[in-house]
Structure formats: C-alpha cells, structure tokens
MIDOSE-1310 file (N, C-alpha, C; in nm, 2 decimals, decimal comma, always signed):
residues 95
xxxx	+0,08/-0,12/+0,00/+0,00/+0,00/+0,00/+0,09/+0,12/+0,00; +0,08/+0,21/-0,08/+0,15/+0,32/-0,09/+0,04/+0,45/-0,09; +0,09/+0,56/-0,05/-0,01/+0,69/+0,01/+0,02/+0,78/-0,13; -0,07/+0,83/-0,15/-0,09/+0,95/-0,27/-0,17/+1,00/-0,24
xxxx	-0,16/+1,19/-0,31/-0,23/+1,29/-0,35/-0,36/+1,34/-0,46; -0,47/+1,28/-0,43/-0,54/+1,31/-0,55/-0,62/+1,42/-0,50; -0,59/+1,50/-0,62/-0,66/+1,66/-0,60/-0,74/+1,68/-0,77; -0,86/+1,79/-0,71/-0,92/+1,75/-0,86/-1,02/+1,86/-0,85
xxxx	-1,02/+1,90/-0,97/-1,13/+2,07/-0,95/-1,28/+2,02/-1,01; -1,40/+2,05/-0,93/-1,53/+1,98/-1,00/-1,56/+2,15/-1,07; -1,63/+2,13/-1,16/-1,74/+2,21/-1,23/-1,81/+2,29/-1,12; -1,81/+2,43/-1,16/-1,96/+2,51/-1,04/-2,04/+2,47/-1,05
xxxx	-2,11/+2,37/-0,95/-2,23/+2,37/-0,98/-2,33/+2,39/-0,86; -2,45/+2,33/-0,85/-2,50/+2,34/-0,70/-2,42/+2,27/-0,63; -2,46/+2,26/-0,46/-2,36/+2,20/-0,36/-2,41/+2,09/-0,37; -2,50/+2,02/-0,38/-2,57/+1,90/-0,37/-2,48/+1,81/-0,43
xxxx	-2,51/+1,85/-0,60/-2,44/+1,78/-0,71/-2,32/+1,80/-0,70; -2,21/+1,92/-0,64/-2,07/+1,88/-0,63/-2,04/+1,75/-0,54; -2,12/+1,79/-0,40/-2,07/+1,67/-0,28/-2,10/+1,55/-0,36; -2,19/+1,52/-0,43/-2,23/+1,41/-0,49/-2,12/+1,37/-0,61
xxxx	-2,04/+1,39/-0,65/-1,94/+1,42/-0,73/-1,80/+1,36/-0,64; -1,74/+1,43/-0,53/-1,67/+1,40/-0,49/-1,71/+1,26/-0,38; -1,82/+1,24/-0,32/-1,86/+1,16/-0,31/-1,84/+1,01/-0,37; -1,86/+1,01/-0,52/-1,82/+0,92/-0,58/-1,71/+0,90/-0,59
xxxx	-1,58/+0,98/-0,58/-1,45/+0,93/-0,60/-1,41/+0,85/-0,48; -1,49/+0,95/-0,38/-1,45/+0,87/-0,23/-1,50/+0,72/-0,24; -1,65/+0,75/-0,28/-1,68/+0,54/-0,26/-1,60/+0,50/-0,37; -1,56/+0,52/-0,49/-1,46/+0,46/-0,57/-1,33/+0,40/-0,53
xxxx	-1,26/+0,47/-0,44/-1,18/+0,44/-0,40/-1,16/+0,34/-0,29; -1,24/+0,33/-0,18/-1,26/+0,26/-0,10/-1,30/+0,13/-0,22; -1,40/+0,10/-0,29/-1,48/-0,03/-0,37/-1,31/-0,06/-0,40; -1,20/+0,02/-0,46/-1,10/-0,12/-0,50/-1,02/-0,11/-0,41
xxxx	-1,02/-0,11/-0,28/-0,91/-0,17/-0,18/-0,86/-0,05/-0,10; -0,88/+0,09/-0,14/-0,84/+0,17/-0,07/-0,85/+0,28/+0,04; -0,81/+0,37/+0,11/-0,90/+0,40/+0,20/-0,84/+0,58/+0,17; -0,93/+0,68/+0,22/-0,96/+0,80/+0,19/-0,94/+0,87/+0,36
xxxx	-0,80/+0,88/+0,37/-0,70/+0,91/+0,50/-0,78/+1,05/+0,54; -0,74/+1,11/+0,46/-0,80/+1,28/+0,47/-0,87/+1,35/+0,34; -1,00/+1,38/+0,38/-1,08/+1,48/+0,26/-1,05/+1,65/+0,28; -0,98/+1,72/+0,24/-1,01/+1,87/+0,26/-1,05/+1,94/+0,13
xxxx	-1,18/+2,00/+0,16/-1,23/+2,07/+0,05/-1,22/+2,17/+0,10; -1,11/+2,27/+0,00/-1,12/+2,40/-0,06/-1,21/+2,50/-0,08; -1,30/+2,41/-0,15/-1,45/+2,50/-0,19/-1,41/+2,61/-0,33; -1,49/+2,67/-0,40/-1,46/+2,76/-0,49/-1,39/+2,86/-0,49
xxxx	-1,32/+2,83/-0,58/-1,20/+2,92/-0,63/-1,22/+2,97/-0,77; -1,16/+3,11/-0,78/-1,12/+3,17/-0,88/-1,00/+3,10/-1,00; -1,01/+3,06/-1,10/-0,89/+2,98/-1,15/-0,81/+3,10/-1,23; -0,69/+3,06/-1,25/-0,61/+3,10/-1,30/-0,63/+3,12/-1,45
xxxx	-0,67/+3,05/-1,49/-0,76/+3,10/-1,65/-0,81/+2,99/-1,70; -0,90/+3,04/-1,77/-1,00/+2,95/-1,80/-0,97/+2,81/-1,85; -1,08/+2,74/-1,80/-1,05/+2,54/-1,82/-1,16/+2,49/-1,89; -1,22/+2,47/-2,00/-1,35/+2,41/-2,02/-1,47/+2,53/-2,05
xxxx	-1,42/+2,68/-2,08/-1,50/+2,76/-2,06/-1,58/+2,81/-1,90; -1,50/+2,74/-1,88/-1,55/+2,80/-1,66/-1,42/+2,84/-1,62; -1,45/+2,97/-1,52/-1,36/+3,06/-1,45/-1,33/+3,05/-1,30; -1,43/+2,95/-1,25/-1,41/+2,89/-1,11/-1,41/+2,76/-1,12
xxxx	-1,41/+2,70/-0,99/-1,40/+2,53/-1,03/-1,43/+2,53/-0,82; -1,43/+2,40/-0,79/-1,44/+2,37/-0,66/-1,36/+2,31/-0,65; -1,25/+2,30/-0,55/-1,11/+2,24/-0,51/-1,15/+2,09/-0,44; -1,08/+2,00/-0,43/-1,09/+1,90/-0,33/-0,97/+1,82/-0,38
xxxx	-0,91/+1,81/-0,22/-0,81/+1,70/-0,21/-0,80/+1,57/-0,14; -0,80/+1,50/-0,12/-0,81/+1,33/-0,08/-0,61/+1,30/-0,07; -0,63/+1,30/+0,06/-0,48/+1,20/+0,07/-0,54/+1,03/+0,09; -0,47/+0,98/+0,00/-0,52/+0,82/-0,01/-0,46/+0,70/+0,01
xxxx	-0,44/+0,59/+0,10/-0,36/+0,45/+0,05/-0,43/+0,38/+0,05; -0,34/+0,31/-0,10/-0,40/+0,22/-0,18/-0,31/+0,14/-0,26; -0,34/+0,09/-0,35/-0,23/+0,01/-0,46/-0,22/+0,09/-0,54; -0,12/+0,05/-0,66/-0,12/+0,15/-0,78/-0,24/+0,13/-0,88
xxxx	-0,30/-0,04/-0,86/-0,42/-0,03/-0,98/-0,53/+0,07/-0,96; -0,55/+0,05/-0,79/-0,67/+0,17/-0,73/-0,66/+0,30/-0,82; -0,51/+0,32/-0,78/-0,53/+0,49/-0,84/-0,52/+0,48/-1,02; -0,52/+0,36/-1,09/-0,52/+0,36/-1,24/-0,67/+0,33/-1,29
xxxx	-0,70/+0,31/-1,16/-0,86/+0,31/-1,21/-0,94/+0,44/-1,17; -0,89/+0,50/-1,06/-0,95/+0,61/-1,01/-0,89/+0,73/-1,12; -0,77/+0,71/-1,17/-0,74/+0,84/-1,30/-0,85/+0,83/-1,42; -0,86/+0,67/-1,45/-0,95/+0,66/-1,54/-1,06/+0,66/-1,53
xxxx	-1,09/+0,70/-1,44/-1,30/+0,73/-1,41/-1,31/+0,88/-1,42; -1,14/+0,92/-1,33/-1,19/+1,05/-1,40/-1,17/+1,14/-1,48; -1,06/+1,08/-1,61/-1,05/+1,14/-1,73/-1,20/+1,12/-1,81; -1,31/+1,04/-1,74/-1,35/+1,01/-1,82/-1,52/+1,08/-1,79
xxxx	-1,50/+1,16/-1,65/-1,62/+1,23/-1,58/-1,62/+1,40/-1,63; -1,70/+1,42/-1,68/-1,76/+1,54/-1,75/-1,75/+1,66/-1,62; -1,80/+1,62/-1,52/-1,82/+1,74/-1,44/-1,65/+1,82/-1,38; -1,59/+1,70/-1,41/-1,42/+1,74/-1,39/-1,36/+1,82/-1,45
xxxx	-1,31/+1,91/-1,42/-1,21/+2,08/-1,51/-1,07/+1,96/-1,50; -1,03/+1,95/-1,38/-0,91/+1,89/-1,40/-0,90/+1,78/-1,30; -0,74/+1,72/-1,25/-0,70/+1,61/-1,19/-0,58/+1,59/-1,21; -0,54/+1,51/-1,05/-0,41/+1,54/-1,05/-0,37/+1,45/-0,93
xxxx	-0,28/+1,30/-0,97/-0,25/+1,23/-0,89/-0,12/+1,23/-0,85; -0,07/+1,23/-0,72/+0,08/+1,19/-0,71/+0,10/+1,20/-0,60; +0,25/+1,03/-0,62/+0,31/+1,00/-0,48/+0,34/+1,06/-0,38; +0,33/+1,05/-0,26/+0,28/+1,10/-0,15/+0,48/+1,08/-0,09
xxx	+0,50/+1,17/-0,03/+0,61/+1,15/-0,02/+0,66/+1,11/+0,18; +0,52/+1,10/+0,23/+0,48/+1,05/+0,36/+0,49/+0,93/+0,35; +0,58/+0,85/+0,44/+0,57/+0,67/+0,41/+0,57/+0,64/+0,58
C-alpha cells in the first residue's frame, strides 16, 4: 500500500451535485481496496484561466492508501467524468 495525492477541480455547480461528485471518487476508491485518509475541501476558487470555458471550479483533495491499480482506475473514471475541469494524482512523499 503506498499513500498518494489526488486533487481534482469539480465544475460550479450546486452544492448538492458537487458533494455528490466527490462523493463518488471517495466510494470509488474505497470499492478497490483503498482508504480515503484525509478529505479537505477548498470550496470555490477563482482559476487561473479558464479550463472548459469555466472561470471557477471547486477544489478538493483526498490523501489516499491504496495500490497502484486503485489509483489507475480512479485516473481513469476520472478522465473520463464530465463534471471534472481537472485532476491530478501523485506519490505521497509521507511513508
């Protein structure tokens, strides 16, 4: 089990549908083996320039251990999730 960084900006949207959003990465992660150490949401920020034609995004970070497949399945759900501006996984340098 090795610890990593996944940080990831959701789309503005209502609060409902974001928690519901990060919500799923969290049960995602747990479903293949891994556990979700620390959640800290940022909340809406102003971005640095525009991503998708949106000028804000909602922050959230997840410190995570897990295996490496966990997190190659959790990149790939969310290259592949619409409401995501961005994402961003990496080794945790905490052991």
């Amino acid at each position: 089990m090795r610890k990593y960084e996944v940080i990831f900006i959701v789309k503005p949207m209502e609060e409902e549908a974001t928690n519901a959003v990060i919500e799923k990465f969290s049960k995602l992660i747990v479903a293949n083996g891994g556990t979700v150490d620390k959640e800290d949401r940022w909340g809406k920020k102003r971005l640095a320039y525009e991503i998708k034609d949106e000028s804000e995004g909602y922050y959230c970070l997840f410190n995570v251990t897990c295996e490496p497949a966990c997190v190659a399945e959790c990149d790939r759900v969310m290259k592949i999730t619409d409401e995501l501006l961005k994402h961003m996984i990496v080794k945790s340098d905490e052991e």
